[in-house]
N, C-alpha and C positions, 0 to 999 in steps of 0.2 A: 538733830543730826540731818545737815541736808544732804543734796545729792552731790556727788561728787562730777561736776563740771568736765573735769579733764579725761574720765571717763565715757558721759556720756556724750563729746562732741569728738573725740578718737576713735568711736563707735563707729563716726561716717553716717550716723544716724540721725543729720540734723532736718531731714527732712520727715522726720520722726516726731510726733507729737508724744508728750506724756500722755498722754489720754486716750490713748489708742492702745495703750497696757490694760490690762485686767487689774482691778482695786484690789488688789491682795490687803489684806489689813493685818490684827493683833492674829494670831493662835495661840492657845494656852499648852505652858507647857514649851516655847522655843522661843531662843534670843539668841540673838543677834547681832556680831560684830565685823566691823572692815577698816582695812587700815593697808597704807602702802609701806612695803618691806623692802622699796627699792628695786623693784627684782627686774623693770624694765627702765633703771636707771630715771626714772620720771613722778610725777608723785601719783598715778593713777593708782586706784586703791588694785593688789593682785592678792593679798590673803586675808582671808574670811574666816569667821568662828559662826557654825552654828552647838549655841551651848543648852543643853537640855537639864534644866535643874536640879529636877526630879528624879533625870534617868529617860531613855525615851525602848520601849521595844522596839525591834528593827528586823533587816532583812534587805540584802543586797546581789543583785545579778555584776558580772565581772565580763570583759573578754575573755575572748576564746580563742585569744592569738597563743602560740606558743612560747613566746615569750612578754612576760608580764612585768611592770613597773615594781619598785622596791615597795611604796604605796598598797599595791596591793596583797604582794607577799603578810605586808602586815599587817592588812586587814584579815585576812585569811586565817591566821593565828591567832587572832584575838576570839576568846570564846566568851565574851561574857555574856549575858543576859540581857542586859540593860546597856543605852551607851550614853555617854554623858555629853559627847563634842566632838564633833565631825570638826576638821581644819582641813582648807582647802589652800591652796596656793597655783596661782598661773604661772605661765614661762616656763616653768623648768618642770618635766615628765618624770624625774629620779628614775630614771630608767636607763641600766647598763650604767649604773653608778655602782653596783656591788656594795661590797659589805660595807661603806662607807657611807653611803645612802641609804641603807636602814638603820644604819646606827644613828645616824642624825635626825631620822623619823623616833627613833628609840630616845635620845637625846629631849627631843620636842616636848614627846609625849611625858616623860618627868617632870621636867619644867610645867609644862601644862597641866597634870594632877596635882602636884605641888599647891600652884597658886589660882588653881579653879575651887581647890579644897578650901584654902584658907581663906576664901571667899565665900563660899558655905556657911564659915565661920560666924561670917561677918550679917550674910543677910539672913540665914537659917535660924530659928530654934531648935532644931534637930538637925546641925550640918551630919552631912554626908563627905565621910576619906572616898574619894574619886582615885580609881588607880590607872595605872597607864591602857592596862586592857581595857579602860573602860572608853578609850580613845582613837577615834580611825581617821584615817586621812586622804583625800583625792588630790590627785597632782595634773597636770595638764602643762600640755608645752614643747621643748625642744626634746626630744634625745638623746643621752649618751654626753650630756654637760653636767660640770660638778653640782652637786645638788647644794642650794645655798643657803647651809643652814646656819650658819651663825645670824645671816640676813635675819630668819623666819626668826629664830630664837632671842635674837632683839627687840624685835617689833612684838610678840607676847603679853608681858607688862601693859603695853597700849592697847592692845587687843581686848584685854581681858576686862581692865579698869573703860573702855568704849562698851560693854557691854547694857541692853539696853533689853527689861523684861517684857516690854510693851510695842509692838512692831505696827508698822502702818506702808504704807505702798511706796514711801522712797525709802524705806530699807532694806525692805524684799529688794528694790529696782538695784539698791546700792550694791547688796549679794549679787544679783545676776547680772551686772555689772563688773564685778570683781571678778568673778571668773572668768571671762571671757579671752580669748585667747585672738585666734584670725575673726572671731563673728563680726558683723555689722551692727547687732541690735541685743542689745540683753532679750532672754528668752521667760516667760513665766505663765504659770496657768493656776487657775482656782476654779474647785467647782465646791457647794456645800450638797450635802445629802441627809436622810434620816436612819439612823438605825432604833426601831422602834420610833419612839417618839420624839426620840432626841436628834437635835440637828448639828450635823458633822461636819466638819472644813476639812478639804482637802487641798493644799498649797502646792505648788513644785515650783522649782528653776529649772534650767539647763545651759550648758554649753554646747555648742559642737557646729561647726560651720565648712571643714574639710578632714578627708580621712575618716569617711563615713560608708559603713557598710556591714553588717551584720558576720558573725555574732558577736558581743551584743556590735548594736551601730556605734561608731565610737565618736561619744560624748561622757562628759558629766551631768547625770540627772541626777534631782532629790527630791523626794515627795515629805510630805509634813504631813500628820493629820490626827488632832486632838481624840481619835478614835480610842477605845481600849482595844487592842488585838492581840494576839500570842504571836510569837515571832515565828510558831512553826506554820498557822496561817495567814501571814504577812508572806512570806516565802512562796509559798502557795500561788499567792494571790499574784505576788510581782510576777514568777516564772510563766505565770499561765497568760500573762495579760501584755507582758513585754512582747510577747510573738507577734502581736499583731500592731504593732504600735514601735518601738523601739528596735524592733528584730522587722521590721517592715519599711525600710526607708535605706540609701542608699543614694550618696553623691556622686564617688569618685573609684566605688570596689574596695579601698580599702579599710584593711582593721587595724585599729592603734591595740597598741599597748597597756594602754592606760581606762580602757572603758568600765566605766560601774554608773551602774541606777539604781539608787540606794532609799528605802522607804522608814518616816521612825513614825511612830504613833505612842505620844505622850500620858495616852490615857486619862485625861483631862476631861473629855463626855464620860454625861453619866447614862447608862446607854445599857439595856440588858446582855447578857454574857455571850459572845461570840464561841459555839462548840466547837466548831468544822468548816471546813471552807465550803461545804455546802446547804449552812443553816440559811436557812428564807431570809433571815434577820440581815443578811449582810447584802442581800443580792444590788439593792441600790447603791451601796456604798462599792461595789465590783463597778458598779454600770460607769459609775461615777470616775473611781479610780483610771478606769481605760479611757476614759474622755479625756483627765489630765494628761496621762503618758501620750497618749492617742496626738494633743493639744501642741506638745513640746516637741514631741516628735516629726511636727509637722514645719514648725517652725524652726527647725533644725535643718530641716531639707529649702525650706524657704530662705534661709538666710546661706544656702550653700556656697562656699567659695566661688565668686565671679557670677552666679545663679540671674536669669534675667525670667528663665520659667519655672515655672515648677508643676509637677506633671505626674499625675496618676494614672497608673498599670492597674488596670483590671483583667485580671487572667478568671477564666469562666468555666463552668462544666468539664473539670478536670474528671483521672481518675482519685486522684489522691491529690491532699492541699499541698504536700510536699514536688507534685508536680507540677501545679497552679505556679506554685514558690520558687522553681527552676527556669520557667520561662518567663515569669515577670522580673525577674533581675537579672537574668538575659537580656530581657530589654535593657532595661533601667541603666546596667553596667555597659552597655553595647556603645562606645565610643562616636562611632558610626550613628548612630539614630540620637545621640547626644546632641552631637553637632551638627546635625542636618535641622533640629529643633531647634537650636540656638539661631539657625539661617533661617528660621520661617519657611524652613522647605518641606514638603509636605512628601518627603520621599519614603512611603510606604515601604518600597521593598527593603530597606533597613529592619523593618520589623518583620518581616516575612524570615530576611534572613537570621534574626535574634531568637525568632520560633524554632526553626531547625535546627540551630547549632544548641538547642538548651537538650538534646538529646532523652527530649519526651514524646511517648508513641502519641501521634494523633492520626484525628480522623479528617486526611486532607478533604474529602469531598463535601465534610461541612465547614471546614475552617470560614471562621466569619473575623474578621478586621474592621474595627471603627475610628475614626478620629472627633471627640465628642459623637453628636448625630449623623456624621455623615460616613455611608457604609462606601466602603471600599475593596473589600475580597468578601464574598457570601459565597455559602456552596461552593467555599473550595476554589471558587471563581473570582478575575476581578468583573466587579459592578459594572455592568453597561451605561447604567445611569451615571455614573464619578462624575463628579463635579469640580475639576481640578482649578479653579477659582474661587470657587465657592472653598475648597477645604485649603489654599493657600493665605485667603482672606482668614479663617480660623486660628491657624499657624500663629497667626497674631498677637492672639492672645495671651495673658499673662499664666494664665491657667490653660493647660492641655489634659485631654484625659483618650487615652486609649484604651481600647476594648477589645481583648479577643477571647474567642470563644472556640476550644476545642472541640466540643459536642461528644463525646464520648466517659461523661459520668458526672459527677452532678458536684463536685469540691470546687471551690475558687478559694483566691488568694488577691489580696491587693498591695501592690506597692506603691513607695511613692519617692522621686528623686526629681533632680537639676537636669538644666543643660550645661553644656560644657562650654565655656566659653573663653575668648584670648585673654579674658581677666582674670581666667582660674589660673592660667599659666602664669602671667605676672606676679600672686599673689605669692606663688610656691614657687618661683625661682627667686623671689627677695626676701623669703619665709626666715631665716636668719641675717640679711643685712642690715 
């Protein structure tokens, strides 16, 4: 199975080496299919199977827009245990499709149990009946356009017979590929860990390049990990680790509709028994897990619509982390200090003004402002020393990192977003032509 070409050079990512991806290779327990359903009239691969043989435990975070994708209503219904196959599809969000769009999600998932089952048959001594609850699905895309399911329900058949038990780093690329919607670059992270003695893979993908802003940031994430875990501590683990990681980044302020980061763990290591989210036993596989999310998450904000910076908010000695979290996405969202960063203009008071309007009590007469190392308000005060060449020459850089420091109690919080630039606007004014 090679890579699919028309994918990775629509990417715009030719000045992208493969090599510069992370080797994701085989994990036990997950396979893997891509196939194009037509859905951007072109043969680039847009719908993806990941199939779990076995069954995999699992555990998913959702937005937190008030209005939610068909996609997701039927995830939300599904109570099983175990899932057997995530299907993903780009282009089209099924969203503000109504009863028609879940019925074709309902539709799918038949056809999909049906002939995942009798494929069971085929490679099993002990096949497993796969039933529709045992099936969830991410969508990504347009809005409020017919959902196209006779497309997806054709291409199934191909889907299913492409499936391939043994995975290696162009099929992971092929997946993160296949989803991708406005991105520049497929997204992916791997890190391995131990629980006990046994050594643990931890995989993800992601999509998400505009319409990103918490909660959750709106992407498609998926974490893989031949772990044994219980889905009520997989839950656990996502909810507590997404905040700082997925629920910490921000392009453009806003939240789709369609956002979910979704975790399966095939049980595949053989690995002593996980009690609680706070056994000793997991704590590396925690450390581990936030670096992937952490990883994608980053790279999500890097590949931001039109994005030429990208730029970390360090909020400091709050009173509370929820007031750290008000004033760094103050920034981060602040149009204003977007574009002045996009200009290489090092016009501080954009962030002076991001600090006041995030309506969190400080203590002006320590307010401290950095750009990287170079200080800029201390004591409340601007810096006598400012070095307003020195910090325009900084500007430069690919990487920005700002600093402020309330001084009034001891919580931080860190964000992390783009600049805003005339190509964001390009992108989202031809975003359906």
């Amino acid at each position: 199975m090679g890579i699919n070409l028309t994918n990775f050079l629509s990417s715009k990512s030719k000045n992208k080496r493969l090599m510069e991806f992370q080797d994701l290779d085989h994990i036990d327990g997950v396979s893997i299919s891509t196939v194009s359903a037509d859905l951007y009239n072109n043969k680039r691969d847009d719908l993806v199977m990941f199939y779990f043989r076995d069954g995999a435990n699992h555990a998913s975070v959702y937005t937190q827009s008030k209005i939610i994708s068909e996609n997701i209503k039927w995830n939300l219904n599904q109570k099983a245990k175990k899932i057997f196959s995530l299907i993903v599809n780009t282009r089209n969000a099924n969203c503000f499709t109504g009863k028609l769009g879940y019925r074709g999600l309902e539709k799918i998932a038949e056809i999909v149990s049906e002939q995942l089952s009798e494929k069971q048959k085929i490679d099993d001594d002990q096949p497993k009946r796969i039933r529709n609850k045992e099936i969830i699905f991410g969508c990504t895309g347009t809005i409020g356009e017919t959902f196209p399911e006779e497309k997806i329900k054709n291409k199934i058949p191909e889907l299913i017979e492409k499936i391939k038990y043994t995975q290696n780093k162009y099929i992971w690329m092929k997946a993160a590929l296949g989803i991708m919607t406005t991105d520049t670059q497929p997204k992916m992270s791997m890190k391995e860990c131990t629980i006990g003695n046994s050594r643990i893979k931890i995989y993800g993908i992601a999509k998400g390049s505009g319409m990103i802003q918490p909660n959750m940031a709106t992407t498609l994430g998926y974490i893989f990990t031949d772990a044994e875990i219980p889905n009520e501590i997989l839950k656990k683990l996502l909810r507590k680790n997404i905040e700082t990681t997925f629920n910490a980044i921000s392009c453009d302020g806003d939240t789709s509709t369609n956002d979910m980061v979704s975790i399966f763990s095939t049980g595949k290591a053989k690995h002593p028994k996980i009690n609680n989210i706070n056994d000793e036993k997991i704590k590396f596989f925690e450390e581990s897990l936030n670096e992937v999310l952490l990883n994608l998450a980053k790279r999500v904000v890097a590949d931001g619509e039109g994005a030429s910076k990208f730029i970390t908010i360090n909020v400091q000695n709050c009173k509370t982390e929820n007031d750290a979290k008000k004033i760094a996405f103050s920034i981060a969202n602040s149009p204003l200090v977007k574009t002045a960063i996009a200009g290489q203009d090092p016009n501080w008071g954009r962030i002076v003004m991001a600090i006041g309007k995030a309506g969190v009590a400080l203590n002006y007469d320590k307010l401290s402002i950095k750009f990287g190392d170079l200080s800029i308000v201390q004591n409340g005060k601007f810096n006598s020393n400012y070095d307003e060449i020195k910090t325009a020459d900084y500007m430069k850089n690919d990487n920005i990192e700002i600093f402020v420091d309330i001084f009034n109690g001891s919580k931080k919080f860190v964000a992390y977003t783009m600049d805003l630039t005339k190509k964001y606007i390009e992108i989202n004014a031809d975003y359906r032509s």
